[in-house]
N, C-alpha and C positions, 0 to 999 in steps of 0.2 A: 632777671625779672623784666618784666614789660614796663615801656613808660608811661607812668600813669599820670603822668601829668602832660601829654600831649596830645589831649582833646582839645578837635575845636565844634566850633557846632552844635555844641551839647547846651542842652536847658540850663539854665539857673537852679543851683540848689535850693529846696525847702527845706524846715525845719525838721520834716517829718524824716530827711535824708539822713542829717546828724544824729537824729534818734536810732534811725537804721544801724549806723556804724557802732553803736553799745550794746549790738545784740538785745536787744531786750526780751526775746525768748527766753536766750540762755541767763541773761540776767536774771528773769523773773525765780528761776531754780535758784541761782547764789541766793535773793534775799530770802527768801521762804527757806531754805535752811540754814542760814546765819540765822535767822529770827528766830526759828526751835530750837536752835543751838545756846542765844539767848535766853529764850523762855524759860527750858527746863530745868538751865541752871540753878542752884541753890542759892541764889543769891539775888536780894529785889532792886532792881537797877529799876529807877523813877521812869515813869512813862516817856517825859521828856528825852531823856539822854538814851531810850531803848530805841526810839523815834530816830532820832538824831545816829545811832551808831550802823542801824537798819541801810537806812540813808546812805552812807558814807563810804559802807561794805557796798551798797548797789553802785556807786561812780565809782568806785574803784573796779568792778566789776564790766563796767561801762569803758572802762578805760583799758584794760586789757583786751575786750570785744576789737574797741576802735585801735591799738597798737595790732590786734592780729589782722582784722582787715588793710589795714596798713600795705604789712608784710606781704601778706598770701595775697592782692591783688591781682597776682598773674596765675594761680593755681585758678581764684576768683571768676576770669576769665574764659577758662577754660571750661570745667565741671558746668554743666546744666541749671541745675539747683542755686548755686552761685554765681552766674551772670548776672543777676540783676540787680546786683549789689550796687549800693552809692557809689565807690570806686569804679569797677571793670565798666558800668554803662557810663560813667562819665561824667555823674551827676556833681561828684566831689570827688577832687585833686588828692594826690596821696600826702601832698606836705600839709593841707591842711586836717588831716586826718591821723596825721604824726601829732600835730601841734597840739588838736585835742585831746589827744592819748594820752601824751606827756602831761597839760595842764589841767588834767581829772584825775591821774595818778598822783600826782604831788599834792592837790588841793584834798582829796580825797584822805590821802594818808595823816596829813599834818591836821587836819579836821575831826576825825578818826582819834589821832592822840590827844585832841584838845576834849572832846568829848566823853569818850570813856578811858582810855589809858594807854598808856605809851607801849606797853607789850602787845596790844592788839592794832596797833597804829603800825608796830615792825613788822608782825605776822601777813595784815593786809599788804604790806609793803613786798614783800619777800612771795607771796603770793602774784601779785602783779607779773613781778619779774620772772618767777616760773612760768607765769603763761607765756607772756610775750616772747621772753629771750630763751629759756630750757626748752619749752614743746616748740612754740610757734618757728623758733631760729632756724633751732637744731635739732632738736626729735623727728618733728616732724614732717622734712624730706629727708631722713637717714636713717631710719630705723623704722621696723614694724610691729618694734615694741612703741613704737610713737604714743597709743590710747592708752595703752598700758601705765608707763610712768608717766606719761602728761597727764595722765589723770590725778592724779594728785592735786593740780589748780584746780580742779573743780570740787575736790574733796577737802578743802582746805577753811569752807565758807561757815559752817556749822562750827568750826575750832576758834574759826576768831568770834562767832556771836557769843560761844563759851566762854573767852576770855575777854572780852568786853563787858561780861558781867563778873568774871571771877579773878582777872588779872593770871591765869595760868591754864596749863593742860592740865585734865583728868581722865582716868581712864572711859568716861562716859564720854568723852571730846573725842578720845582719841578711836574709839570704837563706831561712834557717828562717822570718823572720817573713814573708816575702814569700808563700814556701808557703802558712802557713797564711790568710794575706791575701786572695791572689787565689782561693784556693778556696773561700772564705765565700758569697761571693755565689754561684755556681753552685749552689752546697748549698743554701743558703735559697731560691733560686728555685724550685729543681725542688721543696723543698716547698710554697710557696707557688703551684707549679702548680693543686696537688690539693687546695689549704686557700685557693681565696681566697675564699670565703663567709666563714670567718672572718674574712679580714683586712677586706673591707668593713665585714662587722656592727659589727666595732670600730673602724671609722675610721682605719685604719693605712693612713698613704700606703705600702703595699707595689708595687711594681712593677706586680705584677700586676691591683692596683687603679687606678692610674694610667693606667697606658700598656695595658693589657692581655694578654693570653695572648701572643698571635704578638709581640711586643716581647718580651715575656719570654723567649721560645724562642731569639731573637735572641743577647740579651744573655748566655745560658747558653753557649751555641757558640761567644762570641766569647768570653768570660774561661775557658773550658775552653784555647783556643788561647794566651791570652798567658799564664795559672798556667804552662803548659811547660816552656818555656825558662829561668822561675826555679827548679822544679823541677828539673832535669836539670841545670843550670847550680851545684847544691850539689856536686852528686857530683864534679863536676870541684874543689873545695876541697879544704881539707886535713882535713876530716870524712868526705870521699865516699870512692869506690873502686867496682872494676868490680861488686860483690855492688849498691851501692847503685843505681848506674847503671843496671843490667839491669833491675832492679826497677821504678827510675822512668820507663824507654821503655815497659814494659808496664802500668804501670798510667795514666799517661798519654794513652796509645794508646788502651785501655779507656775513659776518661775522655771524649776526645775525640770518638770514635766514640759515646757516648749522649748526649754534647750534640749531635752532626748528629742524630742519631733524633729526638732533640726539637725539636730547627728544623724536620724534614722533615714533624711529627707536623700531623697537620689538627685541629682543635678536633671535631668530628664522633668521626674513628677515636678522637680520646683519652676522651670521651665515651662511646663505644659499651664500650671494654673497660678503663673505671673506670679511668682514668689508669694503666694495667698498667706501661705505660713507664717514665712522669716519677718512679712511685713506683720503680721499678727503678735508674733513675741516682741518685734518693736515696740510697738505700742503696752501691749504687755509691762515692757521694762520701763516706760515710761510711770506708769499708773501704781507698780511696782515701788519707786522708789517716793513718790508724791503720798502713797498711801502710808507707808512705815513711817514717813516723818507727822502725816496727821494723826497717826496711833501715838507719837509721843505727844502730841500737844493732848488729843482725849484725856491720856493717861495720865498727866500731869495735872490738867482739870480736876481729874479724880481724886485723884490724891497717887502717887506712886509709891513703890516697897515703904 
């Protein structure tokens, strides 16, 4: 790794830097699906303590952001898109970007249990640690199944809002997690279509560094196909109903249909008109997965099965 703590010269940190280091993109997905994971639970957890659990999932979320930038500093450096991160520009040193890792995952977790309960106090806990130490460590320079099982931390955030109101997993928890599961990889692929210069410069066994583009395209059309079935297979729960349903045929459908375009796509046509496409189904899987969790809060408004 590069040393990230031998800047000189460099500005004084803002607060807006530290904010930087917790993702807050990627945070803003944990809380919005903790929160319908929350929601649709069966069970009426007091506005206060829903507030407060939302909360607590987001710094903990915040704190795996700032333990992987940490780490990946020197990947950070290299990749394009990630230069300008608090660490690689200089802004903030890498110990103290440990130290806030460390004291947002501890305050987060112990908060967490004080608030709504101690099995989603461990969940949040154990989540953490899959980010930082399973993908960030170790997945993800050694394997190009990296997106694949590191996905999981990020499919993790809806199971603890469920158990933050119900104190355990259900099969509607665990179906949510499956959602945002099998969706991960498609998503990262199709960017990792259009970004693999990055991933090479930095040495990330990404997919599409490994195995190549037409593998990639492969692999996108086939986890579009089996995400489905777990998708559409929620609505049939005691969370889903026809509002949720109708939603998840058509956005699946959608889904499905820009992974065949990306199998069908020639490395030549995606070339000639700047990944038009792959950057297309990106965004797609984005809207994608943001749309099937606001079908469960509709549908839950409604009334559900």
């Amino acid at each position: 790794m590069i040393d990230i703590n031998a800047y000189e010269g460099t500005p004084e940190a803002e607060f807006r830097d530290f904010v930087a280091l917790l993702k807050p993109r990627v945070m803003s997905l944990v809380v919005f699906t903790a929160f319908v994971g929350l929601w649709v639970a069966p069970v009426d957890v007091h506005p206060f303590i829903a507030f407060c659990s939302v909360l607590f999932i987001a710094l903990g979320g915040g704190a795996s952001g700032a333990l992987n930038m940490w780490y990946d500093a020197d990947i950070d450096a290299v990749m394009r898109r990630t230069q300008g991160r608090p660490i690689p520009s200089g802004r903030i040193d890498g110990s103290s970007a440990l130290a806030l890792g460390l004291i947002l995952a501890g305050f987060s977790v112990m908060m967490l249990g004080l608030a709504a309960n101690w099995f989603a106090a461990g969940f949040l806990a154990f989540t953490i640690f899959f980010y930082a130490v399973v993908y960030t460590i170790w997945l993800k320079r050694w394997t190009p199944q990296n997106i694949v099982i590191g996905g999981a931390a990020g499919a993790f955030p809806p199971m603890i809002g469920w158990a933050c109101a119900t104190g355990g997993i259900s099969l509607e928890s665990l179906l949510m997690f499956a959602l945002v599961f099998f969706w991960t990889p498609p998503h990262f692929w199709a960017l990792a279509l259009f970004m693999k210069s990055d991933y090479h410069a930095a040495k990330v066994p990404m997919l599409t560094v490994t195995h190549g583009r037409p593998a990639t395209r492969r692999h996108i059309f086939a986890y579009t196909l089996v995400l489905a079935p777990f998708a559409i297979w929620l609505g049939l729960t005691s969370v889903g109903g026809p509002v949720y349903l109708a939603a998840s045929v058509v956005l699946n459908a959608l889904f499905i249909h820009g992974g065949w375009q990306i199998l069908r796509r020639s490395e030549d046509a995606a070339i000639a008109d700047g990944y038009a496409v792959e950057k297309r189904v990106f965004k797609l899987s984005l809207n994608y997965l943001f749309l099937h969790f606001v079908a469960l809060l509709v549908q839950n408004w409604l009334g559900a099965w």
